[in-house]
TILONU-731016 format. One record per atom (N, C-alpha, C): residue in three letters; x, z, y. Coordinates in steps of 0.1 Angstrom, whole numbers, padded with zeros to 4 digits, always signed. Each point is the difference from the previous one (the first is absolute). Example, Ala and Ser with C-alpha at 12.3 -4.5 7.8 and 13.67 -1.06 7.14 Angstrom:
BEGIN
Ala+0132+0078-0057 Ala-0009+0000+0012 Ala+0009+0000+0012 Ser-0004-0007+0011 Ser+0009+0000+0011 Ser-0008+0008+0011 
END
This chain:
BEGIN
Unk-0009-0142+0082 Unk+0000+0010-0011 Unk-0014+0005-0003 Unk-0002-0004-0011 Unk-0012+0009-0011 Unk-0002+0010-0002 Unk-0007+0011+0005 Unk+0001+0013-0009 Unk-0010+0003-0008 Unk-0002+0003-0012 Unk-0017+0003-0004 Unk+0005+0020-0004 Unk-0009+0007+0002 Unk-0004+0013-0002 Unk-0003-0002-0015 Unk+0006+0006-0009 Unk-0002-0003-0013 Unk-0012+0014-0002 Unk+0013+0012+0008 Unk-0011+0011-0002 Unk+0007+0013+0010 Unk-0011+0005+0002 Unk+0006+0010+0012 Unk+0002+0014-0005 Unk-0012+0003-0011 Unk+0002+0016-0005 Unk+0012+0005-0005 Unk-0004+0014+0000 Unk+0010+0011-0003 Unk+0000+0002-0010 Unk+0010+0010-0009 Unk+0006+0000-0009 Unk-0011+0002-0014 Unk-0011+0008+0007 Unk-0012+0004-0011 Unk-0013-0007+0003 Unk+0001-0009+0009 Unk-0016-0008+0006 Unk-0009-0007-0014 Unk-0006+0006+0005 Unk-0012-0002-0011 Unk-0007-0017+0006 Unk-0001+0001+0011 Unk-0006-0015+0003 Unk+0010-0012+0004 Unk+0012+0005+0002 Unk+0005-0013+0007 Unk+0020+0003-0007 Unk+0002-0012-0002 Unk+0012-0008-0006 Unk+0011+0007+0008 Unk+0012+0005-0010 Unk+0010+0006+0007 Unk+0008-0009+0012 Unk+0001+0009+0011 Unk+0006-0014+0009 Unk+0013-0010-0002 Unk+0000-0010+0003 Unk+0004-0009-0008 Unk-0006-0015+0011 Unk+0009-0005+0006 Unk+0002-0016+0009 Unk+0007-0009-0012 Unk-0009-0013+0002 Unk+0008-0013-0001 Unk+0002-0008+0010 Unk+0013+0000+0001 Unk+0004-0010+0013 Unk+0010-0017-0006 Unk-0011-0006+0010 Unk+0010-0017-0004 Unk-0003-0003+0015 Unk+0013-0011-0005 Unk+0006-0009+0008 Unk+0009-0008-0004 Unk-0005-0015+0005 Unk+0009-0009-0001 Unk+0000+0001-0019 Unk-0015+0002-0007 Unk+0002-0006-0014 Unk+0010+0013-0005 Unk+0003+0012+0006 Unk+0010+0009-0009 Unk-0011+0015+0005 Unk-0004+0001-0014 Unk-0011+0014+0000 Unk+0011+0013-0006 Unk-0005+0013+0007 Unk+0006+0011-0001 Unk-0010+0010-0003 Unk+0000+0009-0009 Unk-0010+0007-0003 Unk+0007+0017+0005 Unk-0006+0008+0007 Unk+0010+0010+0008 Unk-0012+0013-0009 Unk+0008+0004-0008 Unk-0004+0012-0005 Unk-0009-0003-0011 Unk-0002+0009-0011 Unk-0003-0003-0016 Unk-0005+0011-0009 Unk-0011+0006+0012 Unk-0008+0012-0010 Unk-0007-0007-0014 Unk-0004+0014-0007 Unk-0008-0005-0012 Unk-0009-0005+0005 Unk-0012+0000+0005 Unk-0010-0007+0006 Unk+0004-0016+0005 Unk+0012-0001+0002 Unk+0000-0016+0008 Unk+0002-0012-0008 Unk+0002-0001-0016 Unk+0002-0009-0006 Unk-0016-0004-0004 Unk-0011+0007-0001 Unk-0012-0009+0002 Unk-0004-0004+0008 Unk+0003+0005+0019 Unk-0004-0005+0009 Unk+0006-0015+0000 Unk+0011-0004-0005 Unk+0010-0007+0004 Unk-0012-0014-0015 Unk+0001+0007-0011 Unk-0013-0007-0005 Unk-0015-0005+0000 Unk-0002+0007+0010 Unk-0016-0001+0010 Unk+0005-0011+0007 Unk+0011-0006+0005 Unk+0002-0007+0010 Unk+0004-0014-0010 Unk-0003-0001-0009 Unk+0007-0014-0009 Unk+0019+0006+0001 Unk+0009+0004+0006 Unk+0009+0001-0004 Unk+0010-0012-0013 Unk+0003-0007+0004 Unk+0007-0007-0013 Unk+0016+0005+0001 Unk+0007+0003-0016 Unk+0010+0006-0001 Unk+0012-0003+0008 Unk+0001-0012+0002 Unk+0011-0005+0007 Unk-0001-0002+0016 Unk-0012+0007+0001 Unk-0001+0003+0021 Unk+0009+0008+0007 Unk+0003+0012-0007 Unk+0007+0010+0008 Unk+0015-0004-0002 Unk+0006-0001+0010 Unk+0016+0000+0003 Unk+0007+0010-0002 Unk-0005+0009+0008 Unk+0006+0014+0001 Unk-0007+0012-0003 Unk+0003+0013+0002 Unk-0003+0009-0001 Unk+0005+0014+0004 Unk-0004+0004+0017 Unk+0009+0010+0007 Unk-0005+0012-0006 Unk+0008+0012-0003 Unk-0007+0013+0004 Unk+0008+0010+0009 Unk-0011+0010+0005 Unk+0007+0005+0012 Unk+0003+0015-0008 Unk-0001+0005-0012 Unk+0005+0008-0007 Unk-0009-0003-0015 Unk+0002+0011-0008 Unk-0005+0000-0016 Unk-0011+0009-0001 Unk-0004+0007+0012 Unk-0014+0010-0004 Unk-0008-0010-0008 Unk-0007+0010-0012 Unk-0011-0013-0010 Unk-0010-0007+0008 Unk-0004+0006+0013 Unk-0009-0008+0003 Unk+0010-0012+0003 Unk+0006-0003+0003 Unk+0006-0009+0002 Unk+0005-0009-0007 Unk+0009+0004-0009 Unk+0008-0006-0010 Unk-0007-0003-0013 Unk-0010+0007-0004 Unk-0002+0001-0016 Unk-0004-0012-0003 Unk-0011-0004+0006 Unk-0006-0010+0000 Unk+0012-0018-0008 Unk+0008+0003+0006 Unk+0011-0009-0008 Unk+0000+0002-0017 Unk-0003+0010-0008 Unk-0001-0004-0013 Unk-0005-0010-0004 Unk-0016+0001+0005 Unk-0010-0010-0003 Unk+0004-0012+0004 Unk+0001-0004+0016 Unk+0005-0011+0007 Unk+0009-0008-0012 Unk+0012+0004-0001 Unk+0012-0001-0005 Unk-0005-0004-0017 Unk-0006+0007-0001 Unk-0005-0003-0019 Unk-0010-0013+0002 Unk-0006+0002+0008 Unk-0015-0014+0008 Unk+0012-0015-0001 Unk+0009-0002+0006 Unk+0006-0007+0003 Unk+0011-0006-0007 Unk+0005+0012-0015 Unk+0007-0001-0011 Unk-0008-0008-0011 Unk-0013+0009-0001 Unk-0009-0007-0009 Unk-0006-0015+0002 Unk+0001-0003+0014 Unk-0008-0013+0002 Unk+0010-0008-0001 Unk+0013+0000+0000 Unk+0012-0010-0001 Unk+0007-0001+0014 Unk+0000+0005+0006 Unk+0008-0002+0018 Unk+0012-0005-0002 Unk+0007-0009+0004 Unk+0013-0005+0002 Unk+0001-0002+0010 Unk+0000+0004+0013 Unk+0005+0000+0013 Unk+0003+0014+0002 Unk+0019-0003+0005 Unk+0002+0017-0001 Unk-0012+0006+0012 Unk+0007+0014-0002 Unk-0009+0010+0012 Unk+0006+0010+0006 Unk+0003+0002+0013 Unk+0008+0009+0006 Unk-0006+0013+0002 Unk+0007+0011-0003 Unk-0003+0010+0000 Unk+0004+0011+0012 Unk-0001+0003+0008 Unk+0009+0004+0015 Unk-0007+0020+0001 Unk+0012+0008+0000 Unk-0005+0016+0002 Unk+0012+0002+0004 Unk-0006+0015+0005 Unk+0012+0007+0007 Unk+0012+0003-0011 Unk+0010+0002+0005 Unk+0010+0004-0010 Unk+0001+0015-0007 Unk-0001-0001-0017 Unk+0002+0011-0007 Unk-0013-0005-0007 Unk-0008-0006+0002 Unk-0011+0003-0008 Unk-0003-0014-0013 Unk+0010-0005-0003 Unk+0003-0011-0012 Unk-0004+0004-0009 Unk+0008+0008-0004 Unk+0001+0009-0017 Unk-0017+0006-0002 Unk-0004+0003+0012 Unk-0014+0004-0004 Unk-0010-0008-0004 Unk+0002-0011+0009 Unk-0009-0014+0000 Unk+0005-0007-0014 Unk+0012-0002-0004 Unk+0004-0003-0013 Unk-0007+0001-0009 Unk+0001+0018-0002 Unk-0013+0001-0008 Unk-0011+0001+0000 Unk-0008-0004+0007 Unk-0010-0004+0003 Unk-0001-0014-0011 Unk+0006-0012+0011 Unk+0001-0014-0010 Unk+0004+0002-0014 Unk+0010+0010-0004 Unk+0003+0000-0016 Unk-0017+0000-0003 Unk-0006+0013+0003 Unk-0016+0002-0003 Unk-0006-0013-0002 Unk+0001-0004+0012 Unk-0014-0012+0004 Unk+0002-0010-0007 Unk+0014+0000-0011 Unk-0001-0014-0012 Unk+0005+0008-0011 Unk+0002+0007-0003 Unk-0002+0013-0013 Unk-0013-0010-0009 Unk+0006-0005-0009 Unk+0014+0005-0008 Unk+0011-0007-0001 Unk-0009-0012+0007 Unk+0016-0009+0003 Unk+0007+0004+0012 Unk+0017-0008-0002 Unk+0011+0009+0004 Unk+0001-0010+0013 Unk-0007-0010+0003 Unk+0006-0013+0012 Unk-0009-0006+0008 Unk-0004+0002+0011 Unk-0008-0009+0006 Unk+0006-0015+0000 Unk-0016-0009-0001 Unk+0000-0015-0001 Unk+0005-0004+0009 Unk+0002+0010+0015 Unk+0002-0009+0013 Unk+0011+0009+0001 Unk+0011-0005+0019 Unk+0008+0005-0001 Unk-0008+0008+0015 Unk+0010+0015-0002 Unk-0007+0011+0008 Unk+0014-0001+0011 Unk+0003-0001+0014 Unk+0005+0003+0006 Unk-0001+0014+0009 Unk+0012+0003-0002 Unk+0000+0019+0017 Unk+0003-0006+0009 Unk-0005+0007+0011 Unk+0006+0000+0012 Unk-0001+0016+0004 Unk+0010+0002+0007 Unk-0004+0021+0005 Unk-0003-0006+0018 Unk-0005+0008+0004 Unk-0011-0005+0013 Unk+0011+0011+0010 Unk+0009+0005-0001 Unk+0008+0012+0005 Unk+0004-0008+0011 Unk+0004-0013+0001 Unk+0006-0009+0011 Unk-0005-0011-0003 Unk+0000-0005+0017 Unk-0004-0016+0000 Unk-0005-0009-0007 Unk-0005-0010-0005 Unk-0005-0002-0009 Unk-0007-0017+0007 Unk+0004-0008-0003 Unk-0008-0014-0001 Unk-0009-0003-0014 Unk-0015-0002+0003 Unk-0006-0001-0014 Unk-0012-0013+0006 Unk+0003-0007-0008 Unk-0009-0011+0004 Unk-0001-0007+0010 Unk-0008+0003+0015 Unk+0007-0006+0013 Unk-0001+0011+0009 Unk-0003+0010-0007 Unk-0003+0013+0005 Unk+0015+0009+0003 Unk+0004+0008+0009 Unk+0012+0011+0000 Unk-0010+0013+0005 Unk+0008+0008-0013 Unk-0002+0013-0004 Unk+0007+0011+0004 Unk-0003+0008+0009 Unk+0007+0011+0007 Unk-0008+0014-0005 Unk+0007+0011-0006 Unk-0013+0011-0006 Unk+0010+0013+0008 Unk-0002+0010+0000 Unk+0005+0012+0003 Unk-0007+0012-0007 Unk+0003+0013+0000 Unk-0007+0011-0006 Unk-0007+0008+0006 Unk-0015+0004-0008 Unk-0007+0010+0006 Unk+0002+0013-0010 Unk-0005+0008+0009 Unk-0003+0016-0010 Unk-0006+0003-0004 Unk+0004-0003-0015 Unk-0011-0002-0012 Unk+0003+0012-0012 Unk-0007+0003-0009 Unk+0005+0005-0009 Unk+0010-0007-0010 Unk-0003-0012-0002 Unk+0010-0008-0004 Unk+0002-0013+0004 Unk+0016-0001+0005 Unk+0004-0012+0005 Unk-0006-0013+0000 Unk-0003-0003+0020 Unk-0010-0010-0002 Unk+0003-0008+0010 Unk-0001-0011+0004 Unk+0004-0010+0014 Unk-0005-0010+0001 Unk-0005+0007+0015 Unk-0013-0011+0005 Unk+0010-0015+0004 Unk-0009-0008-0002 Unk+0004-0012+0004 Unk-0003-0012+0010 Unk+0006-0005+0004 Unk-0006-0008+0013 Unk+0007-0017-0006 Unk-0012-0006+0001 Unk+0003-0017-0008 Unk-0005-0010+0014 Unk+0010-0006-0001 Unk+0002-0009+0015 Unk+0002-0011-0006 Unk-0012-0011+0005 Unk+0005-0011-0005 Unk-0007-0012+0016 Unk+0004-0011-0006 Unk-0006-0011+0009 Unk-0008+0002+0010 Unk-0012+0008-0004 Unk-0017-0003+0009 Unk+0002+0019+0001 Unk+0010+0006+0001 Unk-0008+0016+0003 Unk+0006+0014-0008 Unk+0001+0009+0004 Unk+0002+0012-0011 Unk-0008+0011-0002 Unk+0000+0003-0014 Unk-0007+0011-0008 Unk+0010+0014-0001 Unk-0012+0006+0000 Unk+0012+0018-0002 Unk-0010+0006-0011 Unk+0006+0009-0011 Unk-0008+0004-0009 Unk+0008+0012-0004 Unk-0005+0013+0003 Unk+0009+0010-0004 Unk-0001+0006-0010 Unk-0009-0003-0012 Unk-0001+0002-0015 Unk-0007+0018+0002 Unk+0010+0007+0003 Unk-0004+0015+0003 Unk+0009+0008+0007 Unk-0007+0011+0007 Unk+0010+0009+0002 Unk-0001+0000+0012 Unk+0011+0007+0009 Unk-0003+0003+0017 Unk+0009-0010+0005 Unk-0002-0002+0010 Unk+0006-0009+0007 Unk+0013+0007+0005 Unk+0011-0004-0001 Unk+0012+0006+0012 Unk+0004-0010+0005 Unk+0008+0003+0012 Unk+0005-0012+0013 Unk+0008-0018-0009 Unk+0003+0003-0011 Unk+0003-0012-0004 Unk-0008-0009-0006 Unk-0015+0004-0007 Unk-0009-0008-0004 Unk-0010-0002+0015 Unk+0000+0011+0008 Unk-0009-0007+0016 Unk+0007-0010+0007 Unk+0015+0001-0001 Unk+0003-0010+0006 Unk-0004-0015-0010 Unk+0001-0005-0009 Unk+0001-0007-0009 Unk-0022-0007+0003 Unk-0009+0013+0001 Unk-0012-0003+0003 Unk-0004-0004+0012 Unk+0012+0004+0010 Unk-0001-0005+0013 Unk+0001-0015+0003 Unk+0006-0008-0011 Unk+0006-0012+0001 Unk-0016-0012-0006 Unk-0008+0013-0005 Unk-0007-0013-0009 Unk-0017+0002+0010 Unk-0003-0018-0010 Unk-0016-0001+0007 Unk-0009+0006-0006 Unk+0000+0000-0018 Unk-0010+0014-0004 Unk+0009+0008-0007 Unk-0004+0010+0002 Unk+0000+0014-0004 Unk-0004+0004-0011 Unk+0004+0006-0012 Unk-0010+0006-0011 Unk+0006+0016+0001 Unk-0006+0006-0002 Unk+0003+0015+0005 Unk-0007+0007-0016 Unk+0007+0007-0003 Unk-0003+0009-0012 Unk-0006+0015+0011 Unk-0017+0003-0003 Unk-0006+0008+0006 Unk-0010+0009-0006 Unk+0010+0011-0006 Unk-0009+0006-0013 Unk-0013+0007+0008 Unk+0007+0007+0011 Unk-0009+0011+0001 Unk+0001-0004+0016 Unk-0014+0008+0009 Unk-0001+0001+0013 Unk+0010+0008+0005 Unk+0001+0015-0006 Unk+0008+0009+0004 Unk+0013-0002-0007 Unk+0007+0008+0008 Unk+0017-0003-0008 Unk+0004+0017-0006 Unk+0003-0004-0011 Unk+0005+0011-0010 Unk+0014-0001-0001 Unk+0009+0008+0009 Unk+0012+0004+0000 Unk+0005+0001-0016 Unk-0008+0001-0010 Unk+0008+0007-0013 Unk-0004-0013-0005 Unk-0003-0011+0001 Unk-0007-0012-0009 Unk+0007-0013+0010 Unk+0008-0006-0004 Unk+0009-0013+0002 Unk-0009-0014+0003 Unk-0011+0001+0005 Unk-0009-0012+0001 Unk-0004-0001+0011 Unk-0003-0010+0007 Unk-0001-0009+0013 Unk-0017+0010+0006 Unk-0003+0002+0011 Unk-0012+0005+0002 Unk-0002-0006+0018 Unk-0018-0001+0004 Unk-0001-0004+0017 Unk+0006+0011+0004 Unk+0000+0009-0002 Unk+0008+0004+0012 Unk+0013+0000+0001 Unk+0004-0003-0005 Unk+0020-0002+0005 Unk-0006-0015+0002 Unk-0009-0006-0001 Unk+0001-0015+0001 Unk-0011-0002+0015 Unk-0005+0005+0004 Unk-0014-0004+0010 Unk+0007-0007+0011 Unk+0012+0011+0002 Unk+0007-0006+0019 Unk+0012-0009-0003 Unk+0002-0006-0012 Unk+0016-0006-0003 Unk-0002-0015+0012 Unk+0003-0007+0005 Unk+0000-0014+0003 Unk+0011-0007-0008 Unk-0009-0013+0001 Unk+0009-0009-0006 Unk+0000-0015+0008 Unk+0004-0006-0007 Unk+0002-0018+0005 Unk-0012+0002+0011 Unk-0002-0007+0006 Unk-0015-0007+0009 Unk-0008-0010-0007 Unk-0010+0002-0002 Unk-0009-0006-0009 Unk+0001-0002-0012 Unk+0009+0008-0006 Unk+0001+0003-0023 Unk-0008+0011+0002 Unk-0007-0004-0015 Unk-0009+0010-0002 Unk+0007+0008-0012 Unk-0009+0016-0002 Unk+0005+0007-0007 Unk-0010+0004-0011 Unk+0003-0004-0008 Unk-0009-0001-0017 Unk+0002+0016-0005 Unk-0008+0004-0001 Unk+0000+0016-0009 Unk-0003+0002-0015 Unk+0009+0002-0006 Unk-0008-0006-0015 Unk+0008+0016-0007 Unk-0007-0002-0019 Unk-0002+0013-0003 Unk+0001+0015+0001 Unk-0011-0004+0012 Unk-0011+0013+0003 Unk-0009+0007-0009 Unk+0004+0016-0003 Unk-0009+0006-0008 Unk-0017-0003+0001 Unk-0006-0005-0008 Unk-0011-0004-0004 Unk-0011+0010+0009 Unk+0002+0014+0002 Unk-0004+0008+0005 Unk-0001+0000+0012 Unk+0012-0004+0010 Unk+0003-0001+0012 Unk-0006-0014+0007 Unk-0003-0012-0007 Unk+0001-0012+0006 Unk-0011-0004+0010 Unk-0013+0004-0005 Unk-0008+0002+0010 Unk+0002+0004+0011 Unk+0004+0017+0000 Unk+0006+0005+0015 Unk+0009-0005+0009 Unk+0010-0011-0009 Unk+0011-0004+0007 Unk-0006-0012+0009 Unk-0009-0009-0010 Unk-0008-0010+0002 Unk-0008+0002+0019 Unk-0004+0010-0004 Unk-0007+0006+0017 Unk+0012+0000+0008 Unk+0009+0008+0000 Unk+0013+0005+0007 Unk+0007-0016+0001 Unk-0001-0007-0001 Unk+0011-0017+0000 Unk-0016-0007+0008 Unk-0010+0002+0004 Unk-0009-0007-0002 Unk-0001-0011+0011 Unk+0007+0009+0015 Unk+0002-0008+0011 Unk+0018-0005+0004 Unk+0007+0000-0015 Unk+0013+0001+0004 Unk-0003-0018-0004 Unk+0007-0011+0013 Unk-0005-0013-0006 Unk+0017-0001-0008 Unk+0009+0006+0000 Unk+0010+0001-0008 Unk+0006+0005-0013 Unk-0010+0009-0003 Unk-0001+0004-0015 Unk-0014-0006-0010 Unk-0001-0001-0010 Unk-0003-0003-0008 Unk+0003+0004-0017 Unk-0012+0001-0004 Unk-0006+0004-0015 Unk+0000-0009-0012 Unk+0014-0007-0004 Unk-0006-0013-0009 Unk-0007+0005-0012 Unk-0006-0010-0008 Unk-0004-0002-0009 Unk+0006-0009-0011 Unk+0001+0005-0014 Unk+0002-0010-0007 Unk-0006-0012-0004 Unk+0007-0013+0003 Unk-0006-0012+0000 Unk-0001-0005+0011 Unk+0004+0004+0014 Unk+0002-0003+0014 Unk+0014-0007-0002 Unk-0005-0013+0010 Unk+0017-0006+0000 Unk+0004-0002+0016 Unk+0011+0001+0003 Unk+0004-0001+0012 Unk+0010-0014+0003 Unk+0002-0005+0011 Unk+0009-0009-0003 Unk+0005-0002+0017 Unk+0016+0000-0005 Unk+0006+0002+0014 Unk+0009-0013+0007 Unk-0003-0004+0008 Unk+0006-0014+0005 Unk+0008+0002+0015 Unk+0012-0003+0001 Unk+0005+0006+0013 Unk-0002+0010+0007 Unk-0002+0013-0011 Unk-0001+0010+0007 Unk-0008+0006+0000 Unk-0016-0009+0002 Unk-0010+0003-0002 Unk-0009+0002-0012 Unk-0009+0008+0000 Unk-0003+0008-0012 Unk-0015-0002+0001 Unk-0009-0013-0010 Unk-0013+0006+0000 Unk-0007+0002-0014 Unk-0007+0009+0000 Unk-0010+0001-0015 Unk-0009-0010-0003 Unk+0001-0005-0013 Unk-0008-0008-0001 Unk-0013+0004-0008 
END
């Protein structure tokens, strides 16, 4: 399994690409989350229209989601004819809908065929199986855990962790942890070190910290500095996981 960091920042990051993984395997690429910011990263990278297979999200906040007008209109306009799966939590169709009406406005039909999937249960996609559960979010979100051949990935989009997405993180070799802030804000639904500093997990998965307030990352950067299990990615970092094991390349 391939992973590349497309982009790790937060919802307002001034320097760095809203977070956002591309994961392949076995020749079937999945692009996991779709802020505004990620359809040029994905162009920085040559991207050709007919690469992406799929496309998971772990809810519709815009950092997340919006980013699909462009994508979606990028991919209309160039001619794509290889469908494209579209996989979210359940309820959130009718919004994404319109979205795509948008992203080929003013025409009424995409060139290619758009497949759903709702991520609410089980899920085989490519050679990959998809297991998500819910965190506590402001709006419904489910982190996901992708098991395939060589290893598993956990990626909890946003939000706090409860006992059914740690168990689900417990199972994988990396980690992506949504880690806004150091401190934890009881009135604010987002992942922070300290509910996260003492969690364990697997033996030897590491745990990726990604959109961290721009403000905080430095300090967090010191505080993780001797942890050989946590880790700060960067966008444009790739990982790649082979029986379990997980190295950066």
């Amino acid at each position: 399994m391939h992973i590349e960091v497309l982009g790790s920042g937060e919802a307002y990051d001034r320097a760095r690409v809203n977070s956002s993984l591309l994961v392949t395997e076995e020749r079937f690429q999945m692009l996991i989350g779709c802020g505004p910011s990620v359809p040029q990263a994905l162009w920085r990278r040559d991207t050709a229209i007919e690469d992406i297979d799929a496309i998971l999200l772990s809810h519709c906040g815009p950092d997340h989601a919006a980013g699909l007008i462009t994508l979606v209109n990028w991919m209309h306009a160039k001619g794509r004819t290889k469908p494209l799966l579209l996989i979210t939590p359940h309820g959130y169709r009718p919004l994404l809908q319109n979205l795509l009406n948008y992203a080929i406005w003013p025409e009424q039909r995409l060139c290619f065929l758009l497949r759903w999937k709702q991520s609410d249960k089980g899920l085989a996609i490519g050679p990959w199986n998809l297991s998500t559960a819910m965190t506590q979010h402001a709006a419904p979100n489910r982190a996901l855990l992708l098991s395939g051949p060589n290893g598993a990935l956990f990626f909890n989009g946003e939000g706090v962790l409860l006992e059914a997405p740690l168990r689900l993180a417990g199972e994988a070799d990396l980690i992506f942890l949504e880690c806004r802030s150091i401190k934890r804000d009881r009135h604010d639904f987002h992942g922070s070190w300290e509910a996260y500093h003492d969690l364990a997990f697997k033996p030897g998965s590491l745990i990726c910290l990604y959109q961290v307030l721009e403000q905080e990352k430095a300090r967090l950067g010191d505080l993780i500095y001797q942890r050989e299990d946590v880790y700060l990615p960067e966008q444009g970092q790739c990982f790649r996981l082979v029986r379990g094991d997980w190295e950066l390349l």
